[in-house]
N, C-alpha and C positions, 0 to 999 in steps of 0.2 A: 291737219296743219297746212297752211299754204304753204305755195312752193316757193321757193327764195330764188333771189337774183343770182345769178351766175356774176364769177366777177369776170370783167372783159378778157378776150383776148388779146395777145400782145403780137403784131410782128416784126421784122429786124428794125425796118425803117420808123417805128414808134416811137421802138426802145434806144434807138439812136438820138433821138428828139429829147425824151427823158432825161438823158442822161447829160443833154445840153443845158438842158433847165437847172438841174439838180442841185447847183450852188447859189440860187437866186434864194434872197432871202423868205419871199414871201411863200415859195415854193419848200424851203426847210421849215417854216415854222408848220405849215400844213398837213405836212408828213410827220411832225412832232404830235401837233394834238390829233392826227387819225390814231397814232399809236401808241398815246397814253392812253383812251380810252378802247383802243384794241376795237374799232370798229369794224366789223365783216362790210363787205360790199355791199349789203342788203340794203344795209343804214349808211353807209359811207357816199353811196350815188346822190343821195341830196343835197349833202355837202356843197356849198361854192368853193369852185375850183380854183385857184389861180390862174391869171389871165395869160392865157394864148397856150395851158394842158389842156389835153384832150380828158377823157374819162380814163381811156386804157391806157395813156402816157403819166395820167396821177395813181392810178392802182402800181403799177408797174413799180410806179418809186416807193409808197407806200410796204409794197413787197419785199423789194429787197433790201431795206430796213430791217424788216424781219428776220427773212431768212441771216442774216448778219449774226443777228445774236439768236437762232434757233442750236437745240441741242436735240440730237438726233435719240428714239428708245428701241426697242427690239421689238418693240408691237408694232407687226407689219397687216400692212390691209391685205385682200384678196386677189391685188395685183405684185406683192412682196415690196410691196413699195414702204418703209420707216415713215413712223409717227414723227412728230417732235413739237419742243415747247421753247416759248420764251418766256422773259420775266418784262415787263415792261416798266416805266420808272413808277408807275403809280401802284404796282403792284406789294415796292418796297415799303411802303406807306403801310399796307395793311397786314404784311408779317409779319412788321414790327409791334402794330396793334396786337394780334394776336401773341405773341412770343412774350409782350407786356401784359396783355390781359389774359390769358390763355391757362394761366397756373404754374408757369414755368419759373417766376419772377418773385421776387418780393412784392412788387406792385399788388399784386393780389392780396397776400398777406395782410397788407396795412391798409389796404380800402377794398378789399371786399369780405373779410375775415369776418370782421363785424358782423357785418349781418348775414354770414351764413353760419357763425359759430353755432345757435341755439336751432335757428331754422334747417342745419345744415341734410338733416334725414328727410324731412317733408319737401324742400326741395329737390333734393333726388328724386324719390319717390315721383312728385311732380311733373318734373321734365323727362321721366323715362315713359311716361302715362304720355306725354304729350309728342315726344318721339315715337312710342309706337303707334300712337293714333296717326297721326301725321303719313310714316312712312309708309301704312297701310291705305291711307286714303290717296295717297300719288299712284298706288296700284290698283286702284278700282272701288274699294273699304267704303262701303256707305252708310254707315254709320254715324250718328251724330256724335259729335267731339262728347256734348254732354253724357249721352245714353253710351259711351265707350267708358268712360271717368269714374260713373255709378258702376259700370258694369267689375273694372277694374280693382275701383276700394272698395265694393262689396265681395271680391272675388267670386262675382254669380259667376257661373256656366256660359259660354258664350249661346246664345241660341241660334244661330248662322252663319255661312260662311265668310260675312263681312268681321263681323265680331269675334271668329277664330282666326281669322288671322292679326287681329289684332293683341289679342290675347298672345300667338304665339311669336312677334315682335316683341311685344312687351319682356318675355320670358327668356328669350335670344339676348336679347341685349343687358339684361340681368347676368345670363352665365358668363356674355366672354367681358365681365369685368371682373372674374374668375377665369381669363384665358392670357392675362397680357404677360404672363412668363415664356409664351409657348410660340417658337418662329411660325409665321407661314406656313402653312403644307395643304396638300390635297385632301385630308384629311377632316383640317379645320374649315375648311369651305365647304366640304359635304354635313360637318355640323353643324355650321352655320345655313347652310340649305334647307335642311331637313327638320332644323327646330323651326324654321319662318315659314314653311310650309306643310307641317304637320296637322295631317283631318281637313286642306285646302285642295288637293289635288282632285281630278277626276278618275288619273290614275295614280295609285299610292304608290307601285312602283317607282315612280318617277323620285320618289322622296331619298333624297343623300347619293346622288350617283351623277354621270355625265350626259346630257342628251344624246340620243342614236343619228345613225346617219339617216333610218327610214321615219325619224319625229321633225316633220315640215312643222319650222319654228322661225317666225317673224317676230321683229319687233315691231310693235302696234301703238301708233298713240291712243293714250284711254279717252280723251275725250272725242273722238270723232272717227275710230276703229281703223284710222287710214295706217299701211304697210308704210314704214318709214325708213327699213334698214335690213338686209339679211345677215346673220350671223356668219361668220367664216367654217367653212365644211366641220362636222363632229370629228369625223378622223382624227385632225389635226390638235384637238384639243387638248390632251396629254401633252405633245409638243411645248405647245402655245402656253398653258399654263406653267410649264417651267419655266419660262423666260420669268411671267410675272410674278409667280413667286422670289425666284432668283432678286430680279429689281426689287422686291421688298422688305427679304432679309439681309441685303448687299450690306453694310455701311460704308457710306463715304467721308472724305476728306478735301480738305484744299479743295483744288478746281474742280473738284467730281461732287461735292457737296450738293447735296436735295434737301431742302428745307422739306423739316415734316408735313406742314400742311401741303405742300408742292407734290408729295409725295403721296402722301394720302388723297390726293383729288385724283394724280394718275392715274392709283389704284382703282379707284371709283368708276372712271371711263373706261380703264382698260375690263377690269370684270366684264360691267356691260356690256362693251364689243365683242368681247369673247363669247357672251351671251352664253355659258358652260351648260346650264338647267333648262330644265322643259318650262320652269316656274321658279319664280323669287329671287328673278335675278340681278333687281333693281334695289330689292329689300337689302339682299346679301350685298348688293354694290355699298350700299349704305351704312349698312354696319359696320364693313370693313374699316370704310375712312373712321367709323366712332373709333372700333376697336386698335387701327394705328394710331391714331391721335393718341388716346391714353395708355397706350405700350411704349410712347413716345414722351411721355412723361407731362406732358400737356393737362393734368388732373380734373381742369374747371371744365372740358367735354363732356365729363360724366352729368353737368347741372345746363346744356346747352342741347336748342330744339330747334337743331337743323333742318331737319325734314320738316318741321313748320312755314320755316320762310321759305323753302321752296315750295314747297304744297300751294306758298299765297303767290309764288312766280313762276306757277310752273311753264308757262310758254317760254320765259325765258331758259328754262332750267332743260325742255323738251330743243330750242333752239343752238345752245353752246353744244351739244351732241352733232348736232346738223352742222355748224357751221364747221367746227373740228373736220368733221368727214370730209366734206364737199371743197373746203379750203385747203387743197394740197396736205393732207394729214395735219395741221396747224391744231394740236391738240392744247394752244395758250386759251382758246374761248373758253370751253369746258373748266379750266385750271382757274381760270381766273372768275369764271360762275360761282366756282365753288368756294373762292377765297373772298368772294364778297359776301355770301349766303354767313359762311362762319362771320365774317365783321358785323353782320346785322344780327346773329342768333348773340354776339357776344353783348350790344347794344341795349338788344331786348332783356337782356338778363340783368344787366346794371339797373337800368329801368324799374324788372321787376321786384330787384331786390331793395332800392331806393323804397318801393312802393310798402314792401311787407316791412322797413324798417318804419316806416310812418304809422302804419297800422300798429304793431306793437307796442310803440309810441303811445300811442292813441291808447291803446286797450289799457296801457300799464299803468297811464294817468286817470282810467276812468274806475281801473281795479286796486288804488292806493287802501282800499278800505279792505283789500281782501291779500293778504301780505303771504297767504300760504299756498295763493294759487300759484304753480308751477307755468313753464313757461310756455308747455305743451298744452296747460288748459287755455293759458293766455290768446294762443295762435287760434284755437278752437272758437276761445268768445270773440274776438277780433272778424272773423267769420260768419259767428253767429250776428254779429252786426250787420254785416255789409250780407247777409243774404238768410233773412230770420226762417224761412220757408227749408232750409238744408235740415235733411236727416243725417245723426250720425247713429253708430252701431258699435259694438263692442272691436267686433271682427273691421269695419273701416278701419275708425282709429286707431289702430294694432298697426295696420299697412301704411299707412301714411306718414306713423311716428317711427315706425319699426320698433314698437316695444314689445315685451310681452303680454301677452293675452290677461294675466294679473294687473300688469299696471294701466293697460286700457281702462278695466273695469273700475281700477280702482282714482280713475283722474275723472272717468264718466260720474260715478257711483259719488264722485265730492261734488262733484256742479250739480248734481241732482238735489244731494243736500242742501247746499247753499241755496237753491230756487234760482240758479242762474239756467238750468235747464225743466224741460220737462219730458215727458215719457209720453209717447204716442205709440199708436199699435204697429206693429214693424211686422214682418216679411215671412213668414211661417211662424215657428219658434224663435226668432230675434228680437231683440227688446231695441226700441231705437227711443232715439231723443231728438228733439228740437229747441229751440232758442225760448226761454220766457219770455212771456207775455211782456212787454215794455220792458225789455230789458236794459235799454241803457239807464229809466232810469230804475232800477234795480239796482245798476253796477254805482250809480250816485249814490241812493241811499238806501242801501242795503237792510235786508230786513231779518237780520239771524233768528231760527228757529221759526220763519214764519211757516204756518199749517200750509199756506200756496207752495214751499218746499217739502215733496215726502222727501221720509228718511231711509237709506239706502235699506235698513233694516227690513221696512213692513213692504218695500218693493216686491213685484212677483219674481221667483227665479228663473233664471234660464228654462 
């Protein structure tokens, strides 16, 4: 990562100068739009200045802006010096976006119910596939999105370390949506450690526990292995972590109020700073924000693939870390990274769900001649259209629908009959299927009992 600007220094006779300026109008609006978009110095120095500021007499005012409406946390750096955050005007924009679209609303209910009512399992499914791919490939996971997807709905074996730990993402974030009754503790963060990095370590020891004072542990960006931070002493870490647990089971009120997603991004940074683990400690920072979003009652997180859009930003997502530190503890960059990552994962998913209602659309008007296919076969041909080359398997379709193993067989075992599918040679002992030959038009005009459909009967068995 390169190194970033320093912001100027300030001294008396500057800040005197500043402070002369400070009611000029051209000089307030300037300070306005540096601070709706919450620009670090890096990006702020290109800026045109208003005429007859200096650089360090415009930072200066830009600063204490801030610090204005900063609110101080108990996560102190290496110098015991307090974090803290602001909210800036633009940021109220996008926790209202979320708080409306987020699941917490009726808004949801009435325009996005729709089309997650029938699709609502395979979507999940989906985006947990795409979250754990994602949050593994920000730690290093070089696997292809694809060959992680196959790997996932056919439930193969991972066969290396990139693919187990995707696999063991994938599995983490499955249990603690079996964890949102249970506060905070030391406890759930070593299980959450320990499941994201199980069969990953070089030593296993390290799996569910705190790092030591003699485990020299940096934090490293992945792309270019440069040291970008040291973690605060292991000693201290019991300590340190009670504060953050404390702020995350706290509730507030009135003036003390933390909007969840506010909340849940803190959590995120401060994990990481604390840097607890020898290993997983980005993974875990990540789950956390999943796992308080929906303890937080936020539901529609469970269908949203935020580690995706950061994975596609990560210098940005590598840079709100840096700017946070290096900016006087100004932990708003980090905060407010995270709360656009959610507005764009929220975007993405309107998008994709627009997308799969068109498709359904599509297949439902193409399958009017077949009135008894279900709506899980539907989603299947719809599929088999847009990518005729896709195998399915008994054991996929089972994970993707979450049904049982009978009703896989028996929704595969009717498209078979129908000659909407055919059977190709599959994987060991697995029987798979692919898309008929000219299937759409198949799905126009349909050919019951044709010989090109076998019958589930004279198929070979398992």
């Amino acid at each position: 990562m390169r190194e970033l600007a320093r912001p100027p220094r300030l001294d008396d006779q500057s800040l005197i100068r500043a402070m002369s300026s400070a009611g000029r109008p051209e000089v307030q609006a300037y300070v306005t739009e540096a601070n709706r978009d919450y620009l670090h110095w890096d990006k702020l120095r290109f800026h045109p200045r208003p005429e007859g500021l200096s650089q360090a007499e415009a930072w200066a005012l830009v600063r204490m802006a801030r610090l204005s409406q900063r609110k101080p946390l108990e996560l102190l750096d290496g110098q015991r010096r307090p974090f803290g955050y602001g909210l800036p005007p633009g940021s109220l924009e996008i926790l209202h976006e979320v708080d409306r679209w987020g699941g917490t609303t009726m808004a949801v209910d009435t325009a996005l119910a729709p089309a997650l009512g029938p699709l609502r399992d395979r979507v999940v499914v989906g985006s947990l596939m795409e979250e754990a791919i994602a949050t593994s490939q920000i730690e290093g996971a070089v696997t292809t999105r694809k060959v992680a997807k196959e790997m996932l709905r056919t439930q193969r074996k991972p066969r290396d370390r990139s693919e187990q730990m995707i696999v063991n993402s994938y599995q983490t974030i499955q249990t603690l949506r079996q964890r949102l009754d249970r506060p905070l503790s030391v406890d759930l963060l070593f299980e959450i450690q320990a499941s994201i990095t199980q069969g990953t370590l070089d030593d296993p020891d390290a799996v569910g526990r705190l790092r030591r004072a003699d485990e020299n542990i940096h934090i490293v960006d992945t792309r270019d292995d440069e040291v970008v931070y040291d973690p605060p002493p292991a000693d201290r870490l019991p300590e340190r972590l009670e504060k953050l647990i404390r702020f995350a089971n706290q509730t507030e009120s009135g003036s003390d109020f933390v909007h969840p997603l506010v909340k849940a991004a803190i959590l995120h940074f401060w994990l990481a700073y604390e840097h607890p683990f020898v290993d997983g400690n980005g993974r875990t920072a990540r789950a956390l924000l999943y796992w308080f979003m929906l303890k937080s009652g936020y539901w529609l997180f469970e269908f949203l693939t935020i580690s995706r859009v950061i994975a596609e930003s990560s210098g940005q997502y590598y840079r709100s870390f840096v700017y946070s530190e290096h900016d006087d503890n100004d932990l708003t960059y980090s905060v407010l990274y995270q709360m656009r990552a959610t507005q764009r994962a929220l975007k993405n998913l309107r998008e994709y769900l627009a997308l799969k209602q068109r498709e359904q659309q599509e297949a439902s008007a193409a399958l009017r001649a077949f009135p008894e296919v279900n709506y899980r076969q539907r989603d299947l041909l719809a599929d088999a259209l847009r990518e005729p080359a896709r195998i399915w398997t008994f054991k996929e379709y089972r994970s993707i629908h979450q049904v049982t193993l009978v009703t896989a067989r028996s929704d595969l075992l009717d498209l078979l009959e129908r000659g909407l599918l055919r059977e190709v040679k599959g994987r060991g002992t697995q029987r798979a299927f692919v898309a008929a030959e000219q299937l759409i038009d198949r799905l126009r005009s349909p050919v019951p009992g044709s010989a090109e459909a076998p019958s589930a009967e004279t198929a070979r068995p398992d």
